[in-house]
N, C-alpha and C positions, 0 to 999 in steps of 0.2 A: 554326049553333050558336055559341053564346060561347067565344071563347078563355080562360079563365078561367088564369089564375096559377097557381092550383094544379094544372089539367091538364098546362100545361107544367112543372111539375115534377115530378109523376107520369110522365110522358115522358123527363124527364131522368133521373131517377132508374134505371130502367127501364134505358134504350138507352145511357148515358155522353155523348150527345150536347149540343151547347151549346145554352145558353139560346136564340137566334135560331134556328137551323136547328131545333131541336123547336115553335119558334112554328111558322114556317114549313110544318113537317109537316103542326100540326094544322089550318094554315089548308087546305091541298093538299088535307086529307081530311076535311073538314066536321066536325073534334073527334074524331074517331073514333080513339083512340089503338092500334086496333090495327092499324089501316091505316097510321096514323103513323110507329108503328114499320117496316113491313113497308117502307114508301117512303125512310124513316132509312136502312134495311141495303139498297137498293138504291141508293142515293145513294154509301153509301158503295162497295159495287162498282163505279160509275162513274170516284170518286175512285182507287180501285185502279187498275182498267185505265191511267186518266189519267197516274200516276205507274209503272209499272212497267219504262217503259225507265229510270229517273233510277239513279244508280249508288249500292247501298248495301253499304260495306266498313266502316262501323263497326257497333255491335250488342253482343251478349252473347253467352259461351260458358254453356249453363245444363244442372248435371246433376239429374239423380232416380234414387236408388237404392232395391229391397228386400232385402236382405241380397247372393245371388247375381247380380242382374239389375238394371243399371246402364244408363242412356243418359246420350251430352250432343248436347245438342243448340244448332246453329248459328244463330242469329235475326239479321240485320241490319237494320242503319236508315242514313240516310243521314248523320246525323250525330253525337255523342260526346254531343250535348244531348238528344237524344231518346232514345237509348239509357239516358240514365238518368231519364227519366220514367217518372213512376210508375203511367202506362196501357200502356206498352212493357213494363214490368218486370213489372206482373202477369199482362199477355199470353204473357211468355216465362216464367214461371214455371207458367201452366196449360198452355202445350203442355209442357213436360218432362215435369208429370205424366201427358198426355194420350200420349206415346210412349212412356214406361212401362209404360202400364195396357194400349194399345192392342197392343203387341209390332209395332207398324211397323216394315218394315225400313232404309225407306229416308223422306226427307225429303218424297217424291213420294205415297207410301203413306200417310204422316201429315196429307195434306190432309183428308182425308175423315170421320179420328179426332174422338172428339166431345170436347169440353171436358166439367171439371162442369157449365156452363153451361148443355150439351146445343145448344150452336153444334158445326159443324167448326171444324177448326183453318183450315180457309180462308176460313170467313165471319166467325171472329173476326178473324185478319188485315185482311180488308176493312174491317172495323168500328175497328179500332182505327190504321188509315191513314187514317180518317175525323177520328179524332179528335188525331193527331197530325203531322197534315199532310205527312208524308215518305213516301216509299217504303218498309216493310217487307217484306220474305224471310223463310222459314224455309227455309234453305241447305243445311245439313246435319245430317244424324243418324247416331250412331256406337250400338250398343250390345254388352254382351256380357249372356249368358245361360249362368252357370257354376256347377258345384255346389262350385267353387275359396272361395277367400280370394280380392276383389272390393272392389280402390280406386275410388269416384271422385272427382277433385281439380280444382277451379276457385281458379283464381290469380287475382286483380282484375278475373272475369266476364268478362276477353281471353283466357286458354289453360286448356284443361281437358283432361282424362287421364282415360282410364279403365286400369285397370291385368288382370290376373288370374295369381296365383300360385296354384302347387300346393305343400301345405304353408305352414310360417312363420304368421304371425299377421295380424291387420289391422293393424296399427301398423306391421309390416315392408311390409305392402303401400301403404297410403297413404305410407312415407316414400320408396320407390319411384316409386310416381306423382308426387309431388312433385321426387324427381332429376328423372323426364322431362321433368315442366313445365318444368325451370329450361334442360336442357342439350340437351333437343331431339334426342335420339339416332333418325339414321333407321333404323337397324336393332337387333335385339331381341340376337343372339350371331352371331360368328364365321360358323355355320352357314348365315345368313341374307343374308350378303353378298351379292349376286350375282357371278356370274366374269366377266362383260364390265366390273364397276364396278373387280375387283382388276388385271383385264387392262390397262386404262387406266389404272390408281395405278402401275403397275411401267413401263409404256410415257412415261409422264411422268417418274417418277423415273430410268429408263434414259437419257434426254432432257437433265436437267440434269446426269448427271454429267461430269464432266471427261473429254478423252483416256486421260488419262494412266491412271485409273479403268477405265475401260471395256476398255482393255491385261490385266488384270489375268486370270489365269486364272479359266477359266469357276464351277468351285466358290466360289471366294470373290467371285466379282463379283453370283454368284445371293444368296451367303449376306449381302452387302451389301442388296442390292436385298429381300431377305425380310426382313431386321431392320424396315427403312423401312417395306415393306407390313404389317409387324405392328401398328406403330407407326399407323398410317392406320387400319388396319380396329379398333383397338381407340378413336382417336378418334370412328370414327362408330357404335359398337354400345355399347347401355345397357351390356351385360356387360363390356366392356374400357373402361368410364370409371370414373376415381375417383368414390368415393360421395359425396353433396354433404354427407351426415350425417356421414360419418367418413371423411376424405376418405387417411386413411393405407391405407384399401381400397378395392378395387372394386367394382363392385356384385356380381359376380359372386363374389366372396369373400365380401362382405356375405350375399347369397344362401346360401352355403353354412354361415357361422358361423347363420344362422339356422332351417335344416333347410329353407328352401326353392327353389324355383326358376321363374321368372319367363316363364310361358306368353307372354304376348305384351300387347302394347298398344297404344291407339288416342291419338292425341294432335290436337285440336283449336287453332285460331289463330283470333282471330276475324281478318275480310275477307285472308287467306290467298291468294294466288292471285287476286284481284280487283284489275281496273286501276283505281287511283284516280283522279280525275281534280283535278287540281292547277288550283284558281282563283287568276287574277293578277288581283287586283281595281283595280289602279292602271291597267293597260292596258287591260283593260276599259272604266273611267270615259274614259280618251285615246281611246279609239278611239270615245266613244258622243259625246265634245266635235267630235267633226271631223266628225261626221255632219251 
């Protein structure tokens, strides 16, 4: 059968595929574009497999909310350029919808989830590591499911929050989500500390003080060493940091001038926790001249 131009564009059209590799298909499958297609998306699972050891720490943080019920979810790619291509971008903006609608709980759950497309989210993966030549992940997925007041906040598609107050408004909880975004607080209140984390802040602080300090009778040496610890646990808890909106309060003031209070939160990074791998490209080239 003729490879006719307009079939390869009907193919393209169709699969996102480039103009050669749809020639290609329809030559592999005698014109027959639905073979073509089928041979496209298993090409492109090849391409996956192929690239899935390569290390991807850059990506998008991308959320989707319906009033109470909110996900974000973690997408990488390997590098800052294809993260903002606009077959990456569409990709990660149908799985958000697609762990939304699906109530997956976890990132692993969400393979299976269908796009509108009526792909899973791991055959559009495959397909779109076809088309953008890197490694793509879908890393992680965070959601809540609350009948609360329900932020979710993406700061330049790198850190997203999802928030959930009881009481206050939306406006009081997005500007909450937004403290988090900025100041990264690992814990929600006071309550939440762990006691091995304070047992350690006062064993350290015990550590630096001076002789002469440490002499000091045991009441005022404790009431010393608790100022410090207050001072610590209010740096690392959303509720003991100044507000970044009104920064004369806390959030936990803020919280309370607002009638509400600040159930818990999830906060997103993107490539977080991922070893990057650092290219020296001049010793590279040295090392490939000596060869």
């Amino acid at each position: 059968m003729e490879i006719t131009a307009s079939l390869v564009k009907e193919l393209r059209e169709r699969t996102g595929a480039g103009m050669m590799e749809c020639k290609k298909a329809l030559t592999e499958n005698n014109g027959d574009i639905d073979a073509a297609a089928e041979w496209l998306r298993k090409q492109g699972l090849a391409k996956a497999d192929k690239k899935a050891s390569r290390v991807a720490a850059e990506g998008k943080i991308i959320s989707a909310q319906d009033g109470g019920k909110a996900v974000l979810v973690e997408i990488n790619s390997e590098t800052d350029f294809v993260a903002n291509d606009d077959n990456f971008k569409a990709f990660a903006d149908a799985v958000a919808k697609a762990a939304l609608a699906s109530g997956a709980a976890d990132a692993e759950a969400l393979k299976t989830a269908k796009l509108a497309s009526g792909e899973t989210v791991e055959e559009a993966r495959a397909s779109v590591i076809a088309k953008v030549g890197e490694n793509v992940q879908v890393r992680r997925l965070v959601r809540i499911d609350s009948g609360n007041n329900v932020a979710a906040y993406v700061h330049g598609g790198r850190i997203g929050v999802l928030v959930e107050v009881k009481g206050g408004d939306a406006d009081f909880a997005r500007g909450v989500a937004m403290h988090i975004a900025a100041m990264n607080p690992p814990y929600n209140k006071a309550a939440d500390v762990p006691a091995d984390f304070v047992a350690k802040e006062k064993e350290i602080e015990l550590a630096k003080m001076s002789e002469k300090d440490k002499a000091k009778p045991a009441e005022i040496l404790e009431k010393i060493i608790g100022g410090k610890i207050a001072k610590i646990v209010n740096e690392n808890t959303l509720y003991g940091q100044p507000y970044v909106l009104d920064t004369d309060k806390t959030v936990e003031a803020a919280a309370k001038a607002a009638g509400a209070d600040v159930v818990g939160f999830q906060r997103l990074a993107v490539g977080e926790g991922i070893e990057k791998v650092v290219e020296d490209y001049a010793a590279e080239v040295a090392k490939a001249m000596q060869v």
